[in-house]
C-alpha positions as CSV (number, residue, x, y, z in Angstrom):
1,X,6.3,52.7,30.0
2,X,7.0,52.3,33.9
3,X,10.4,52.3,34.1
4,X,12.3,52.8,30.9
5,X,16.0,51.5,30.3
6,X,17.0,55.1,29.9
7,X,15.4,56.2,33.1
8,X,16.4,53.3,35.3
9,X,19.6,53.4,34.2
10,X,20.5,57.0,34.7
11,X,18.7,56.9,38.2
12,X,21.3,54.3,39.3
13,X,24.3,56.6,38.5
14,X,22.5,59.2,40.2
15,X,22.4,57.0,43.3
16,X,25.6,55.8,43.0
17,X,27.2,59.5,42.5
18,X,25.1,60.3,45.9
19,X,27.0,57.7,47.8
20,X,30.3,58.5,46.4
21,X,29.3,62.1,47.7
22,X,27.9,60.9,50.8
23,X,31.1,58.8,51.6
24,X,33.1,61.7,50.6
25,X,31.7,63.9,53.1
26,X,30.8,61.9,55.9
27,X,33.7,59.6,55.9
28,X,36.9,61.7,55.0
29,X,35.2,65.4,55.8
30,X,35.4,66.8,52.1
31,X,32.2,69.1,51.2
32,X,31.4,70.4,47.8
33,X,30.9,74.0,47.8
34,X,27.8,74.7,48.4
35,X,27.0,77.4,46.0
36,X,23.8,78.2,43.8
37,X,26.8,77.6,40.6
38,X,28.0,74.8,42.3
39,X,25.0,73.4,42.8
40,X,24.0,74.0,39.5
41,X,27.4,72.2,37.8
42,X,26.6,68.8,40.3
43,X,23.6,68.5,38.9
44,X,24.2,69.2,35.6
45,X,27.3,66.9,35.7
46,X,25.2,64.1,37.2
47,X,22.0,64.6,35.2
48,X,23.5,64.2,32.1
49,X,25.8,61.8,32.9
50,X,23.6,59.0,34.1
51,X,21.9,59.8,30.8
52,X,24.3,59.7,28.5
53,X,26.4,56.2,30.4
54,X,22.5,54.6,29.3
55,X,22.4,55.9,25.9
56,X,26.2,54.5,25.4
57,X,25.3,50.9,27.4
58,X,21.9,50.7,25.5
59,X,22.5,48.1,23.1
60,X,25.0,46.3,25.0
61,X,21.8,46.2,27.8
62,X,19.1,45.6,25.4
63,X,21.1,42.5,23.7
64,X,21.7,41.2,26.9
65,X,18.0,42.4,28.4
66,X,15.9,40.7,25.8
67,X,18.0,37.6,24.9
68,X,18.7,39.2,21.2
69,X,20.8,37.2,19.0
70,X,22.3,39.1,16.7
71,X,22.0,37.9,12.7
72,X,25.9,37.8,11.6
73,X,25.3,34.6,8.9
74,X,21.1,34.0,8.0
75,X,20.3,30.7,9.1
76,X,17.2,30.7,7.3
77,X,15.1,32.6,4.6
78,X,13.1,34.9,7.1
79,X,16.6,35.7,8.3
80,X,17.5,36.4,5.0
81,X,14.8,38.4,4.0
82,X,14.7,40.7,7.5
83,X,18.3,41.5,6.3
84,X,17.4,42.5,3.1
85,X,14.6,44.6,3.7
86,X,16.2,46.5,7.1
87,X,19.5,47.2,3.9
88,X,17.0,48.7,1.7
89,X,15.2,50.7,4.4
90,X,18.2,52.0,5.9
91,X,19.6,53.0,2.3
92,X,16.8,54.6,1.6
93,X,16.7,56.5,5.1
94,X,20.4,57.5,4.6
95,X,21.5,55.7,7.2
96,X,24.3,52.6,7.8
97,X,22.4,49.6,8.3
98,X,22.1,48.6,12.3
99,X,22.7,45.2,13.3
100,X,20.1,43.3,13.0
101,X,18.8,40.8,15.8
102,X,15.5,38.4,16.9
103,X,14.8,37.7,20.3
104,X,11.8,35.4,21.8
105,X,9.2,37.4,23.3
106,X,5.5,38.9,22.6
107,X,4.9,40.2,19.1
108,X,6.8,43.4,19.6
109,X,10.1,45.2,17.6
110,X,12.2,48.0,19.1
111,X,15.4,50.2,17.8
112,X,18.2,51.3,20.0
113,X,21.7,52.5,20.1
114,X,23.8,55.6,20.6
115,X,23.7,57.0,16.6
116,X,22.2,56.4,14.0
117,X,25.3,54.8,12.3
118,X,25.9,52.3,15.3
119,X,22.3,51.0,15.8
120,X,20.6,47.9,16.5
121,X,16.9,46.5,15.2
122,X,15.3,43.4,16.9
123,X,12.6,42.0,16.0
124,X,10.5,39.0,18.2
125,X,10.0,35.8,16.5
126,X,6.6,35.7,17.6
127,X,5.9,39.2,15.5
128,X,7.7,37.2,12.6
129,X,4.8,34.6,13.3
130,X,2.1,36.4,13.1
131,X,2.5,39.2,10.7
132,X,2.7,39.4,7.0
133,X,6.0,40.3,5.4
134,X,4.5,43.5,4.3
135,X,3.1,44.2,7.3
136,X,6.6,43.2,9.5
137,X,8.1,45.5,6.9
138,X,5.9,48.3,8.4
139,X,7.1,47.6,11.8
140,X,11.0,47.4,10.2
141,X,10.4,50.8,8.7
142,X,8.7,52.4,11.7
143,X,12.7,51.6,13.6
144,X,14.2,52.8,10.9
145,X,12.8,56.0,11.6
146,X,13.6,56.0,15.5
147,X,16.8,55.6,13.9
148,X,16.7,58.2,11.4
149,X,15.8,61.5,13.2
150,X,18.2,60.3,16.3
151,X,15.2,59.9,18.6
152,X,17.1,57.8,21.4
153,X,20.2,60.8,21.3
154,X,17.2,63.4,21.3
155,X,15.1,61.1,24.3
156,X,18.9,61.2,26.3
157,X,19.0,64.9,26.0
158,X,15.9,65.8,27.3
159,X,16.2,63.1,29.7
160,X,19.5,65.2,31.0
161,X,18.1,68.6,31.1
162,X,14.9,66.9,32.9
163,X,17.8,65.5,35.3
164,X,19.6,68.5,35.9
165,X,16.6,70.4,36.4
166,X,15.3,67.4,39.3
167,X,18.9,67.1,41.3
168,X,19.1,71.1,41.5
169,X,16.0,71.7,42.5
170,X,15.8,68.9,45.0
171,X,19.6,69.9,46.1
172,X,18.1,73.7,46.6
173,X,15.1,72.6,48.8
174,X,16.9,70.2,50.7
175,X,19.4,73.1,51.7
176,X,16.6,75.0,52.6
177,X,14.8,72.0,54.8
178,X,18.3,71.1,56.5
179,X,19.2,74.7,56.7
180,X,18.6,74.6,60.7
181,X,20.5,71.4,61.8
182,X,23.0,72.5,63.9
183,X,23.9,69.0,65.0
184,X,25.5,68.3,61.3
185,X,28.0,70.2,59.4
186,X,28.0,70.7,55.9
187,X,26.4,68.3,53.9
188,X,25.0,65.7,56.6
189,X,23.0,62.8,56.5
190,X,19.9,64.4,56.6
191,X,20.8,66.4,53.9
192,X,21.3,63.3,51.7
193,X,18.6,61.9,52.7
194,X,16.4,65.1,52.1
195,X,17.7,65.6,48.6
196,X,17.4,61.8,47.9
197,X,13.9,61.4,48.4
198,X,13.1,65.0,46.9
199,X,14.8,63.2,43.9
200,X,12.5,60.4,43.6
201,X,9.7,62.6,44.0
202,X,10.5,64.8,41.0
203,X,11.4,62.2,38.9
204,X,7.8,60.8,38.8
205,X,7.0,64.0,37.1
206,X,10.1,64.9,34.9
207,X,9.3,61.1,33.4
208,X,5.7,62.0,32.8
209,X,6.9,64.8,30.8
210,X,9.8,62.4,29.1
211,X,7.3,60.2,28.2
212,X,4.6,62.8,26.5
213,X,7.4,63.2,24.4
214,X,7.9,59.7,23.4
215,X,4.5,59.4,22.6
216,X,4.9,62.6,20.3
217,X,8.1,60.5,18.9
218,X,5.8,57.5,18.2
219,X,3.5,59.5,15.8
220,X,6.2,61.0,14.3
221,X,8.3,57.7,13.9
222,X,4.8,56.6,12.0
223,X,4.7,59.0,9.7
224,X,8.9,58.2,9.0
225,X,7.2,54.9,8.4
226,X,4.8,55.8,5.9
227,X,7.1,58.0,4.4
228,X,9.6,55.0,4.1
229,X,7.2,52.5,2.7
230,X,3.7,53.6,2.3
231,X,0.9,53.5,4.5
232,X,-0.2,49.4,4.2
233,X,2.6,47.8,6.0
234,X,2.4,50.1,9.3
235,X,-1.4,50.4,9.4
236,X,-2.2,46.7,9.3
237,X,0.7,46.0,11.6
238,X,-0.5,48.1,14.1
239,X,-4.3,47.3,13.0
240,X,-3.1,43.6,14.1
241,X,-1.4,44.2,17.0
242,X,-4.7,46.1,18.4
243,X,-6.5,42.9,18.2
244,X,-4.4,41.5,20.6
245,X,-5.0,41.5,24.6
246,X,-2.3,44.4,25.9
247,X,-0.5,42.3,28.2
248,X,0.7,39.9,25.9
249,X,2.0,42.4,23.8
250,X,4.2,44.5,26.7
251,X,7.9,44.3,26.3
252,X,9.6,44.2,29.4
253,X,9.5,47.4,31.4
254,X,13.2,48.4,30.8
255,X,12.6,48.4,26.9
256,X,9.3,49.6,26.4
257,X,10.2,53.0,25.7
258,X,11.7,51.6,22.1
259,X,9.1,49.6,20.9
260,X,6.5,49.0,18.4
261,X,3.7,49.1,20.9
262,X,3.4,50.0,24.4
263,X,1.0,49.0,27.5
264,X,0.2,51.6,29.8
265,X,-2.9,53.9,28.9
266,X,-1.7,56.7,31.1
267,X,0.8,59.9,31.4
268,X,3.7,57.4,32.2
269,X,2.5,55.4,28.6
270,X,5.7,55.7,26.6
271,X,3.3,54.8,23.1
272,X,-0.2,56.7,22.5
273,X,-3.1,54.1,22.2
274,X,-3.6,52.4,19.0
275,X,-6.7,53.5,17.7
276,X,-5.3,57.1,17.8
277,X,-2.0,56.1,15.4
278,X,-4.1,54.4,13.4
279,X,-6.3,57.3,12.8
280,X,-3.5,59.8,12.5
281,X,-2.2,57.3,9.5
282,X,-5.4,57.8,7.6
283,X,-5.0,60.8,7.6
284,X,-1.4,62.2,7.1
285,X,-1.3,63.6,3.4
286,X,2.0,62.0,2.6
């Protein structure tokens, strides 16, 4: 992914927890103690905070994100039958079954929520379209296993210590750069603004490293899959989905983190290429 709910929305509590500081100090004159500990509780505070205020808000953004109407009465058979088949996965997985949604997009599925007993699953309608029940079954199986082994609590905690690690050490050099400005006392502007853009900087590379670890999460949430329901359903889903040009297949950047499939090819790509789950399905001994 580019910019993943979870990142964007944990940056924007960063940001506005720097202007509450910044107000706080420039404004009414009160400093934080400077300290190495000090320094190392702000940014632990803050780091996981903004992660954990997404994790909580996820489905609430996702529904709202992605236009997902969630299924309370089926209005139709294919509505009947997604909530049939995400009951039997999820009883099988030992887990509550998640709400259950469709929203209109590319062909595409994703799984989100804070536990895996409060969860939701939404499929597009154009994935519905396409694919063959067995094969949407595949897809339904490979986010019941997101669900399963916790992977959006276990993304928010890395995502937290990656945070904490990025605001201390950025807080640390920033001290260091601004060290000399005797024109500013305490924590100045140029101190904020130091720290800020140190900030941005890291982040690039703590979310390179977030997302290695979603990819390793995608090949494991595969093998939940096959584990779930056998190897068809996910192999010719994903088999299908290579077929089609990348681009109409992207989620929007904010959700493509919890996706079936995801679009770019790179260190920031929050899903490994196609060809490679497909190939690491043939050959799991499962």
């Amino acid at each position: 992914m580019a910019i993943v709910m979870l990142i964007v929305m944990n940056l924007a509590v960063m940001a506005s927890l720097y202007v509450v500081l910044f107000i706080l100090s420039a404004f009414f004159g009160i400093h934080l103690d400077n300290s190495v500990n000090s320094l190392l509780l702000i940014a632990f505070v803050f780091g996981f905070g903004g992660a954990f205020i997404s994790l909580l808000l996820s489905k609430t953004m996702a529904k709202s994100g992605m236009g997902v109407r969630v299924i309370q009465t089926p209005q139709n058979q294919t509505e009947e039958w997604l909530l049939m088949t995400i009951s039997k996965l999820s009883a099988k997985a030992g887990i509550k079954m998640p709400e259950v949604g469709i929203f209109d997009g590319p062909p595409n599925a994703f799984a989100t929520g804070w536990n895996k007993n409060d969860a939701l699953v939404a499929v597009s309608t154009s994935l519905l379209d396409i694919m063959q029940p067995k094969e949407v079954e595949g897809v339904l199986a490979h986010e019941i296993s997101h669900i399963k082994h916790g992977d959006m609590v276990t993304m928010t905690l890395m995502q937290g210590v990656l945070n904490t690690f990025v605001i201390f050490i950025s807080r640390i050099i920033a001290s260091i750069l601004t060290s000399n400005d005797e024109e500013e006392e305490g924590e100045g502007m140029s101190y904020f603004i130091v720290s800020f853009v140190l900030e941005m900087i890291f982040s690039l590379f703590a979310t390179a490293i977030l997302m290695w670890f979603s990819r390793y999460r995608e090949f494991k949430a595969d093998e939940g899959a096959v584990r779930l329901d056998g190897k068809e359903g996910i192999y010719y889903a994903l088999a299908k989905l290579g077929e089609i040009p990348k681009e109409q297949l992207a989620l929007p950047s904010e959700m493509k983190a919890f996706g079936i499939v995801g679009f770019l090819e790179s260190i920031f790509a929050s899903h490994p290429p196609i060809h490679e789950r497909l190939e690491h399905i043939k050959n799991l001994k499962i």
